[in-house]
C-alpha positions in Angstrom: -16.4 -59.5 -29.3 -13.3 -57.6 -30.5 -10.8 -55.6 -27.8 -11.9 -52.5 -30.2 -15.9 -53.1 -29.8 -15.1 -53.7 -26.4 -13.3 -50.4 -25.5 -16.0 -48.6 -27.6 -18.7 -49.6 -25.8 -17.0 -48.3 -22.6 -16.1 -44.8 -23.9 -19.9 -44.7 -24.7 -20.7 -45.7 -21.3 -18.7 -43.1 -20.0 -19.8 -40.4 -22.4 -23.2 -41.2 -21.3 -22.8 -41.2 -17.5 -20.4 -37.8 -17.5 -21.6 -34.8 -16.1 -21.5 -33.0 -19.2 -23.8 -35.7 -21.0 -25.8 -35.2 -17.8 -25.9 -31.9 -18.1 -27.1 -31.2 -21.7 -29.9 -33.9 -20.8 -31.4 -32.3 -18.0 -31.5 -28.9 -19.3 -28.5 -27.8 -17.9 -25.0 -25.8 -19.7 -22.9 -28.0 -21.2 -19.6 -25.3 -22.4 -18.0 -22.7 -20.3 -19.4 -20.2 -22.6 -23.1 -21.0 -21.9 -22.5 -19.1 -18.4 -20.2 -16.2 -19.0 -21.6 -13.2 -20.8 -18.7 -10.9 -22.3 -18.8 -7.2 -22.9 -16.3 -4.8 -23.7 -15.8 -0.8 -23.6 -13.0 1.5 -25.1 -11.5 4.2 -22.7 -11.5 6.6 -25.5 -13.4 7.8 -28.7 -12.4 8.3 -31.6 -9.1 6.1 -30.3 -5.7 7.9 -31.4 -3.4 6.5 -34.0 -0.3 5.1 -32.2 -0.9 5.9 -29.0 -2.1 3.9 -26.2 -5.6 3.5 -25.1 -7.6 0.5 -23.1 -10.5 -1.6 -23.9 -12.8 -2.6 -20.3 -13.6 -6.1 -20.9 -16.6 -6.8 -18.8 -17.2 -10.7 -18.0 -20.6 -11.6 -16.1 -20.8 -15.4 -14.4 -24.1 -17.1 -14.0 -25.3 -17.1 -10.3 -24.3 -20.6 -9.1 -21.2 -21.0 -10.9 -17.4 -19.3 -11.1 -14.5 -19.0 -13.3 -11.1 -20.0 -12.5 -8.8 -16.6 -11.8 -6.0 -16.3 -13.7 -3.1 -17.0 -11.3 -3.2 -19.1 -8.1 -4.4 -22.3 -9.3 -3.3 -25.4 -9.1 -1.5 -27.8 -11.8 -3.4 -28.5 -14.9 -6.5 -26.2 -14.1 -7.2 -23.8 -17.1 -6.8 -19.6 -16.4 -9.0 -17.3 -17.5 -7.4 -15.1 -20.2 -7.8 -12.6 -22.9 -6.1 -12.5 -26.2 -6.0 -10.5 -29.1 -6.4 -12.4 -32.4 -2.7 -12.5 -34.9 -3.2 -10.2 -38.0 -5.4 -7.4 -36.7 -4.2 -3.6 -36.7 -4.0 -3.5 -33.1 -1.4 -4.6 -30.8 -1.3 -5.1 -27.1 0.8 -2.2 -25.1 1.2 -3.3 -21.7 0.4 -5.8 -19.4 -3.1 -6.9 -19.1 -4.7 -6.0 -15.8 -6.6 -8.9 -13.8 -8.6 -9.2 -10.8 -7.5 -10.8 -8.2 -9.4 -13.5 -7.4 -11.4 -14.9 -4.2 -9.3 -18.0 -2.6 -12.1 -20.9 -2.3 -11.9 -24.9 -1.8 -14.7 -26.4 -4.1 -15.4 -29.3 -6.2 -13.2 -31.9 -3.9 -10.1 -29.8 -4.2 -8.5 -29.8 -0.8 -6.6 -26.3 -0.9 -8.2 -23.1 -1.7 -7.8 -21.8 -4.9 -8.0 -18.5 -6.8 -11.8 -18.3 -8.6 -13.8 -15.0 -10.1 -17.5 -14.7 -9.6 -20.6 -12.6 -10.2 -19.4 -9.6 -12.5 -15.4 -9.2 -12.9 -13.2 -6.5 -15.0 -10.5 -6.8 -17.3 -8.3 -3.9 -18.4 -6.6 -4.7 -21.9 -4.2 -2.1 -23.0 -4.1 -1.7 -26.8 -2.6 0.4 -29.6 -3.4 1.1 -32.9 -0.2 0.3 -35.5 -1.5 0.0 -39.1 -3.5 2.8 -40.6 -6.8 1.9 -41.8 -9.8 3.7 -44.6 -12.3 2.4 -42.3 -14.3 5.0 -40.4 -15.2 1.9 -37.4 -12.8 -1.1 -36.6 -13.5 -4.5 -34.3 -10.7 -5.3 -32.1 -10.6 -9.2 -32.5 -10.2 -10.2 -28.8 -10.9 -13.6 -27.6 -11.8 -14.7 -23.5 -10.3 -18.1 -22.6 -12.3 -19.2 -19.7 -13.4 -22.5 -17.7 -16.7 -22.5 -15.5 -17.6 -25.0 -12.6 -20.0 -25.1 -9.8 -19.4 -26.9 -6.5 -19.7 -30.1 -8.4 -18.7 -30.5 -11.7 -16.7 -28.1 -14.6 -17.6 -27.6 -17.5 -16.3 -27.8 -20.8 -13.3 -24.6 -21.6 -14.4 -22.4 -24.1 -13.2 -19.7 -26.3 -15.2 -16.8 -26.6 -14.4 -14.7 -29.4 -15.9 -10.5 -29.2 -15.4 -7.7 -31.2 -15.5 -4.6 -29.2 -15.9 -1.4 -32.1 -13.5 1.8 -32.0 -13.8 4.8 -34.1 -10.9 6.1 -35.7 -10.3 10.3 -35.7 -11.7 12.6 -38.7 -9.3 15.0 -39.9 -8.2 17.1 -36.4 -10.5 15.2 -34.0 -9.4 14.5 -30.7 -10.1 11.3 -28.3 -12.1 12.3 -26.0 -12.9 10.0 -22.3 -15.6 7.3 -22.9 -17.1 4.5 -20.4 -15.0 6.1 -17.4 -17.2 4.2 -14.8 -15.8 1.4 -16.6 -12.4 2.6 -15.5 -13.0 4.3 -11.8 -12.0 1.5 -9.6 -8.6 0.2 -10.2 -8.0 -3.4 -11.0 -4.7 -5.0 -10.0 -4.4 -4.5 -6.4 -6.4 -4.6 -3.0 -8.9 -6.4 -5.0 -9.0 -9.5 -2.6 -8.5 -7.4 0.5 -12.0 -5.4 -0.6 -13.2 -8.3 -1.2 -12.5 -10.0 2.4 -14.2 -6.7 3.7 -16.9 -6.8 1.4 -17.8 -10.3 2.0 -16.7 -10.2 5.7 -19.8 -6.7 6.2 -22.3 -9.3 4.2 -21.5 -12.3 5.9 -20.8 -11.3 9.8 -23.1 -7.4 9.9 -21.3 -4.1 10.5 -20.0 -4.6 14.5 -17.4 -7.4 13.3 -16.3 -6.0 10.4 -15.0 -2.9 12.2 -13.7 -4.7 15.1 -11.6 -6.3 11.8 -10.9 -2.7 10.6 -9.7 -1.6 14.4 -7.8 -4.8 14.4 -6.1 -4.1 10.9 -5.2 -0.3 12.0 -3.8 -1.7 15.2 -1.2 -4.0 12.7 -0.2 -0.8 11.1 2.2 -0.1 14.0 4.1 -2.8 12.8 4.8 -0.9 9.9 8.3 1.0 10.0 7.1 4.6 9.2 5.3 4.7 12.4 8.1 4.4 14.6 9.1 7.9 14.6 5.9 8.4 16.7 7.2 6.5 19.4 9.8 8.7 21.1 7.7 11.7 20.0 5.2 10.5 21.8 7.8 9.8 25.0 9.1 13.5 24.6 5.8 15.0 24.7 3.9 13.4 27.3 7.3 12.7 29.5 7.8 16.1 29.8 4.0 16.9 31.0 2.9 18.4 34.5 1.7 15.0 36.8 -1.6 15.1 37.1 -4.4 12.2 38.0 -4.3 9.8 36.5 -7.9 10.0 34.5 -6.5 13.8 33.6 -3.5 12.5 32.0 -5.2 9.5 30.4 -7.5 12.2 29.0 -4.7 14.0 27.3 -3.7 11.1 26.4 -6.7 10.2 24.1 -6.7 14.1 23.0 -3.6 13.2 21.1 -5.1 9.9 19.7 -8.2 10.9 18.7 -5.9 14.0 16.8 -4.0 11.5 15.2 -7.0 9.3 14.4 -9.0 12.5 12.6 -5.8 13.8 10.7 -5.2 10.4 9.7 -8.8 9.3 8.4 -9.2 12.5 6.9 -6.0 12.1 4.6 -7.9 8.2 4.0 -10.7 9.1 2.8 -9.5 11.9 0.5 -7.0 9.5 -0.9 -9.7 6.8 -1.7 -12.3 9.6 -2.9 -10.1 11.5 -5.1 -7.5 8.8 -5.8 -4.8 10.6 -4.6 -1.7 8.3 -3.4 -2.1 7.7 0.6 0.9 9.7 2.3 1.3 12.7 -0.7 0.8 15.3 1.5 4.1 14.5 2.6 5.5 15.3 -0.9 5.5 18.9 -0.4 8.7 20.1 1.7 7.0 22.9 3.4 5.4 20.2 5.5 8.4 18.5 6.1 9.9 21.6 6.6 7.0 22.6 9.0 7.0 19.7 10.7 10.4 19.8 11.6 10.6 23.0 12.8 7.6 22.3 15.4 10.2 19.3 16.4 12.6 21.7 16.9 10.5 24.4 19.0 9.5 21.7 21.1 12.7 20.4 22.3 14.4 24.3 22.8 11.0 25.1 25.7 12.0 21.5 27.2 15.7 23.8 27.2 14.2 26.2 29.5 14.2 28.9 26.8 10.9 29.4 26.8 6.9 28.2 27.7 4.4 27.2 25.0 0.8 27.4 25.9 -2.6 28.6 24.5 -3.4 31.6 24.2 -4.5 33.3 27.2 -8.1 34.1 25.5 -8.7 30.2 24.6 -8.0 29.8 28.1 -10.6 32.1 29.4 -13.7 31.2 27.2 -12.7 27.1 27.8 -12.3 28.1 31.8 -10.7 24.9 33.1 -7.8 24.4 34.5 -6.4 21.0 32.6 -7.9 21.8 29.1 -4.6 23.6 27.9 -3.2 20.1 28.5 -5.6 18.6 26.2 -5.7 21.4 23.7 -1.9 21.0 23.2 -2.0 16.7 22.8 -5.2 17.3 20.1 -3.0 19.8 18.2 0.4 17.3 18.4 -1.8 14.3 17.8 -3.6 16.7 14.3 0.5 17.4 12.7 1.5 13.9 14.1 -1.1 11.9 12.2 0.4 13.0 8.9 3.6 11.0 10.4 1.3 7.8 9.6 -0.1 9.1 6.3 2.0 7.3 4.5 2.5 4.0 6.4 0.4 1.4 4.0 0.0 -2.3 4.0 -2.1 -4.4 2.2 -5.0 -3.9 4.6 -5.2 -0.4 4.5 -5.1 -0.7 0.6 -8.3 -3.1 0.4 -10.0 -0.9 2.6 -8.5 2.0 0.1 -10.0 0.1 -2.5 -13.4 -0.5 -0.6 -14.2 3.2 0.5 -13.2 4.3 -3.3 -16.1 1.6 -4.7 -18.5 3.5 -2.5 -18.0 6.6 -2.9 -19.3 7.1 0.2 -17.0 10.0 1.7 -19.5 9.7 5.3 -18.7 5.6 5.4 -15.1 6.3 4.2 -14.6 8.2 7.1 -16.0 6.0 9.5 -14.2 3.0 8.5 -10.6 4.7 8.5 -11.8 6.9 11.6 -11.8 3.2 13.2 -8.8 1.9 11.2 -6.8 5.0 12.8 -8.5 4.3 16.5 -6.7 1.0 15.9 -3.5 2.9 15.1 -3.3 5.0 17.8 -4.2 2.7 20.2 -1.2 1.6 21.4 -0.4 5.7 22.0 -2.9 5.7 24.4 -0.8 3.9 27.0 2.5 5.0 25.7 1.1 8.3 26.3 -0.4 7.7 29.8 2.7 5.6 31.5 5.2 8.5 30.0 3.4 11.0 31.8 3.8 8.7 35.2 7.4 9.4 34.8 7.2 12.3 36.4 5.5 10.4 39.8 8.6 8.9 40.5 10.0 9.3 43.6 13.2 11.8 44.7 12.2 14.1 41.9 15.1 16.6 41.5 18.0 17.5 39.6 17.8 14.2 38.3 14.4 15.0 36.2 15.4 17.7 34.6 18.4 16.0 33.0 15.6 13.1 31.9 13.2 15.8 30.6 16.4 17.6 28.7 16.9 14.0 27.6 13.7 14.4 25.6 14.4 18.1 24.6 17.4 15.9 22.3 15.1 13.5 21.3 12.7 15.9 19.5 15.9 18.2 18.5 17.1 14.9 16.4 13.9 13.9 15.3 14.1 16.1 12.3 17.1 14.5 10.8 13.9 11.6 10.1 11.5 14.3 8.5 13.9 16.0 6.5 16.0 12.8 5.3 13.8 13.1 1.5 15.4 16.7 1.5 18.8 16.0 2.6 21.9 14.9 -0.1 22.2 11.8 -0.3 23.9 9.6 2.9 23.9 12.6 4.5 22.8 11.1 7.8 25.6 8.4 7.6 27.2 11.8 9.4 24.9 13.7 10.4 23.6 10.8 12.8 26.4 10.2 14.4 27.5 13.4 15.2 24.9 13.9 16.7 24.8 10.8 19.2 28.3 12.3 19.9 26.8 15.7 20.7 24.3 14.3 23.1 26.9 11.9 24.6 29.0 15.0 25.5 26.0 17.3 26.6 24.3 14.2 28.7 27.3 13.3 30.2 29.0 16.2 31.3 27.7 19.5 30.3 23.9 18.8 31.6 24.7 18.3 35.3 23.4 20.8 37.4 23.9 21.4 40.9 22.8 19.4 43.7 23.3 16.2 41.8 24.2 13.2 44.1 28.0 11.5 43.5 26.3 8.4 42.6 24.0 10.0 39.5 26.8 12.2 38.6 28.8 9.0 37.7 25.7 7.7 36.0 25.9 10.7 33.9 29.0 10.1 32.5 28.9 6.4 31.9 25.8 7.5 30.0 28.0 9.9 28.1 30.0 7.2 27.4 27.7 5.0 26.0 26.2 7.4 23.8 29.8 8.4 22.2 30.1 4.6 21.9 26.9 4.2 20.4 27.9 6.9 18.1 31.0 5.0 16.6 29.0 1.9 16.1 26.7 3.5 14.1 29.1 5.3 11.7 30.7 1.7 11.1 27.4 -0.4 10.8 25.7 2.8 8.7 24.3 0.4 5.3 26.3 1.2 2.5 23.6 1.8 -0.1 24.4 0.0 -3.5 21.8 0.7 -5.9 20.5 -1.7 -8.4 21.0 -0.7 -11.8 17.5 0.5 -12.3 16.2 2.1 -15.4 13.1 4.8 -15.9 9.8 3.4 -16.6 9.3 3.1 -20.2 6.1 1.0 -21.3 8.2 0.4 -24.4 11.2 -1.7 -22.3 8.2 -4.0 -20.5 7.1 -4.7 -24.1 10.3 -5.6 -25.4 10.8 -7.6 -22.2 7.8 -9.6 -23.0 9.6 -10.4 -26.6 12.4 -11.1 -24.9 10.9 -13.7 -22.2 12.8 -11.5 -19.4 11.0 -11.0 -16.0 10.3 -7.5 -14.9 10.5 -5.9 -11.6 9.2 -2.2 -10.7 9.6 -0.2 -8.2 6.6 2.1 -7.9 8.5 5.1 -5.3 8.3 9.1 -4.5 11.0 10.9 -3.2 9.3 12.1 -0.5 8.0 8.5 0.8 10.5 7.7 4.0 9.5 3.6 3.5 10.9 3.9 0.0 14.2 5.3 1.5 14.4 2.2 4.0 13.1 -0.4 1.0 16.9 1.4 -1.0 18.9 1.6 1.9 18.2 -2.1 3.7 16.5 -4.4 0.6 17.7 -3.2 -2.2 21.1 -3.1 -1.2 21.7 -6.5 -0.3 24.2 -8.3 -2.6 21.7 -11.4 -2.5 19.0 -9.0 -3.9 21.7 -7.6 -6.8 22.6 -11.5 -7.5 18.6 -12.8 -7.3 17.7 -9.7 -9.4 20.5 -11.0 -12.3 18.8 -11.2 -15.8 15.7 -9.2 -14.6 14.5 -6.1 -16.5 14.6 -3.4 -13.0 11.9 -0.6 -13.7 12.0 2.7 -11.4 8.3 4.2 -11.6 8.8 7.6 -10.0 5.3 8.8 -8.4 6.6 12.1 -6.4 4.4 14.4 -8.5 1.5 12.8 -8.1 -0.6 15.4 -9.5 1.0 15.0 -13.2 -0.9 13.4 -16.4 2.0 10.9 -16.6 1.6 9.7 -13.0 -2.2 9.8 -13.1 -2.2 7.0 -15.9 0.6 4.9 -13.9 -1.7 5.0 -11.1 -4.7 4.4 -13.2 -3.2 1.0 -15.5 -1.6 -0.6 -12.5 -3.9 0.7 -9.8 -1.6 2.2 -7.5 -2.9 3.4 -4.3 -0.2 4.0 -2.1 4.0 4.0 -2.4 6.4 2.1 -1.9 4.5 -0.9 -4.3 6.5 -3.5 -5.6 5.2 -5.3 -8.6 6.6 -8.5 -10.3 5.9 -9.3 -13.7 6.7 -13.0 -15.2 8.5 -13.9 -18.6 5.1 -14.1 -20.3 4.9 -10.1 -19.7 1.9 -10.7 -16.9 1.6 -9.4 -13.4 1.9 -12.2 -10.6 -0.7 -10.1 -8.3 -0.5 -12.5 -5.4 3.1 -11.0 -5.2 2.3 -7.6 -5.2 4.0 -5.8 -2.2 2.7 -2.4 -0.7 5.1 -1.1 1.7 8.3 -2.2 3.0 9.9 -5.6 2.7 12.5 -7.5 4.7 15.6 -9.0 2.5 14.4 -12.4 2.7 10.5 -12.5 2.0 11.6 -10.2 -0.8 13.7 -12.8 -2.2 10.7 -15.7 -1.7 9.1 -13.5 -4.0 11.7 -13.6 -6.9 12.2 -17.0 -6.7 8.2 -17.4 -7.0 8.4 -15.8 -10.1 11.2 -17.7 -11.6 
């Protein structure tokens, strides 16, 4: 027998014992496409002529079996992906929007990778270039896809669909079509909801919102919440001693203000789809916010006494409920200082609530995610209020509590900072450290101070001046990369031009986007890493406007500052999506991932 019979007969051996042979034999699918049902829906009808408009391509996977994602898999596995056919009069206008996928370990593969299952979307942006005397087109588009089960893969296959458009008569307009198609945006949070999804079927309702109070209690690790810290020292440092339950009561007052301002603003974001944090945008509130700052710190002068009104008084009738009225009011203007403090979490659950619908469990969950926030206030509050139990108390405690009358007074230097010229705190800062030096050390000693804390006085003085100089010299230099307006026309003819993409999804009036500019963005590594790139500045501050509801809408943005990366082949890398701020270095990982 020949070498040729010889390796024949093996390769029909083979043939015969694969799983796909095995497969069409015992009744089971043999190609990819035999479990993956495609549909498709057009955002608008009749579409316009040369404008932009998308396509919802809707993919369904038999129970029992997934698709790979497409990104996150590992060498040689085949992506899902969507294509539209060369000649047609259409053209594709942006980048195409995936899901992300779920991270799983199947079919011997030691590391999780990304799959889709069940029912997944795809938004394909598309314009019309070549007029046409048809009344109806087909959009040639074509689904790339490989299916497996937890034992075998099947053969990749091509499906080819032909979603139909209508073109305009004579002064028709496009009019909204399929909008549920459309509702939930694809791109981001997608395997966050999907954690909290899976996580509610999987381990019942108690867990899951012990994750959710968990997750809000890692959003004080996010930089915009610091601000509440010494507000939260001013306020309660500066509070009558009382017992200790009383004080622990005010305490949660100002919490549970912060948690229902706070959840509130959550839920209307994820209802309405309004970016987390916009109520910030509007500089009355800064403004506002500022000013209560400000009124604060001149009582803790001397110069006057806020409490309630004397008739809220009366009809409550007890004694320590003006202590607790004021820390619920504080804790209501102070949540909006978290509004706008996002992390990938809080953007899942974002995503979650807004899949719902459900405004009753929206406010639940963020009512728990904001418990988890606050928590740490709880204590901060209680032990700041012990102050005032120290011993010796005297001249001594009224410099401490005038200590925290300049706190508050510098606190709105924070707020306003979106209002202010530019650098304008590179001065403004340290002249006032100077300022509080001068006062602290020499100007705020009253009588019957002991030699001993007098001296203390002005070595603190000292510092503070000192202090002052250091940060005029160390103040960031901001050097900002050589951004340019967002233009769906420059991603397109970065595509063409295999260049990577970078944008910057911001607002003026987000404080997170400020710190991303003044310590990421201004790093020299970040201007040499970023060399080559196309560097896209998506401004978001109206977030009311047509313009800025479609940027939210095609690359599902729920909350600013978000970072998105786009590769040479002109598609997202969603596993490097970043919402909120980013130290130098992971921001660098990022690019390099890309590369």
């Amino acid at each position: 027998m020949t070498r040729r019979a010889i390796f024949s007969i093996l390769a029909l051996l083979g043939f015969l014992g694969s799983p796909h042979f095995l497969a069409a034999q015992q009744g089971q699918p043999a190609a990819s496409g035999d479990v993956v049902t495609v549909k498709a829906y057009p955002s608008l009808r009749p579409i316009p002529f040369n404008d932009p408009f998308k396509v919802a391509v809707q993919v369904i996977i038999k129970e029992g079996w997934h698709v790979n994602a497409h990104e996150g898999l590992p060498q040689y596995f085949i992506p899902l992906e969507v294509s539209l056919e060369a000649g047609s009069p259409f053209e594709i206008a942006g980048p195409i929007e995936y899901p992300l996928g779920v991270q799983e370990a199947l079919g011997g593969v030691t590391n999780p990778y990304s799959v889709y299952a069940g029912e997944i979307r795809i938004i394909v942006p598309l314009r019309h270039r070549h007029p046409s005397k048809e009344q109806v087109l087909k959009i040639p588009l074509e689904l790339k896809v490989q299916a497996c089960n937890d034992k075998f893969c099947l053969r990749p296959s091509e499906i080819s669909f032909f979603p139909e458009v209508q073109l305009p008569f004579q002064g028709e307009s496009p009019q909204p079509a399929n909008q549920e198609m459309f509702t939930v945006p694809q791109g981001t949070g997608g395997e966050q909801e999907n954690i909290i999804a899976k996580y509610l079927k999987n381990n019942g309702i108690f867990l899951t919102f012990l994750l959710i109070f968990l997750g809000g209690l890692a959003l004080n690790l996010t930089p915009c919440v610091y601000p509440m810290i010494p507000i939260t020292v001013s306020y309660f440092g500066t509070q009558k001693a009382e017992k200790p339950l009383v004080v622990l009561g005010r305490a949660a007052a100002y919490v549970m203000g912060i948690s229902m301002t706070y959840s509130s603003l959550g839920v209307t974001a994820a209802l309405t789809g309004k970016i987390l944090g916009s109520t910030l945008q509007s500089p009355f509130v800064l403004i506002g916010i500022s000013l209560l700052l400000a009124g604060l710190s001149l009582s803790m002068f001397g110069l006057y006494e806020i409490q309630a009104p004397t008739w809220l008084l009366n009809k409550v009738a007890a004694g320590n409920t003006q202590g607790w009225i004021g820390a619920l009011g504080m804790g209501l203007v102070f949540g909006i200082v978290a509004a706008p403090c996002v992390d990938p979490f809080s953007i899942g659950l974002l995503t979650f609530v807004a899949a719902k619908a459900n405004p009753y469990l929206g406010f639940i969950m963020f009512f728990t995610l904001s418990l988890g926030l606050g928590f740490p206030y709880l204590w901060l509050g209680f032990f700041s209020t012990e102050i005032q139990r120290l011993p010796k108390s005297g001249m001594w405690m009224v410099w401490v509590k005038k200590i925290f009358g300049l706190v508050l007074l510098g606190m709105p230097l924070y707020f306003l900072n979106p209002l202010l010229p530019k650098d304008f705190n590179h001065l403004a800062l340290p002249a006032y450290l100077l300022v509080c030096g001068v006062l602290l050390g020499w100007f705020f000693s009253g009588a019957g101070v002991t030699p001993g804390f007098k001296k203390f006085q002005h070595g603190f003085g000292i510092f503070l001046i000192l202090v002052s100089g250091l940060v005029y010299q160390a103040w960031p230099r901001t050097v900002e990369l050589p951004f340019e307006n967002y233009d769906s026309a420059l991603l397109q003819k970065s595509a063409q031009d295999k260049k990577p993409v970078f944008i910057d999804f911001t607002a003026s009036w987000c404080l997170p986007c400020k710190e991303l500019e003044v310590k990421t963005f201004s790093d020299a590594k970040v201007h040499e890493a970023l060399k080559g790139w196309v560097l896209l500045k998506a401004d978001l501050s109206q977030y009311s406007s047509g313009p800025v509801e479609q940027l939210k809408k095609t690359y599902g943005i729920m909350g600013v500052p978000t970072l998105v990366f786009i590769g040479t082949d002109g598609q997202e890398r969603k596993n490097l999506r970043v919402v909120g701020f980013i130290p130098v270095e992971e921001f660098l990982e990022k690019v390099a991932s890309v590369r």
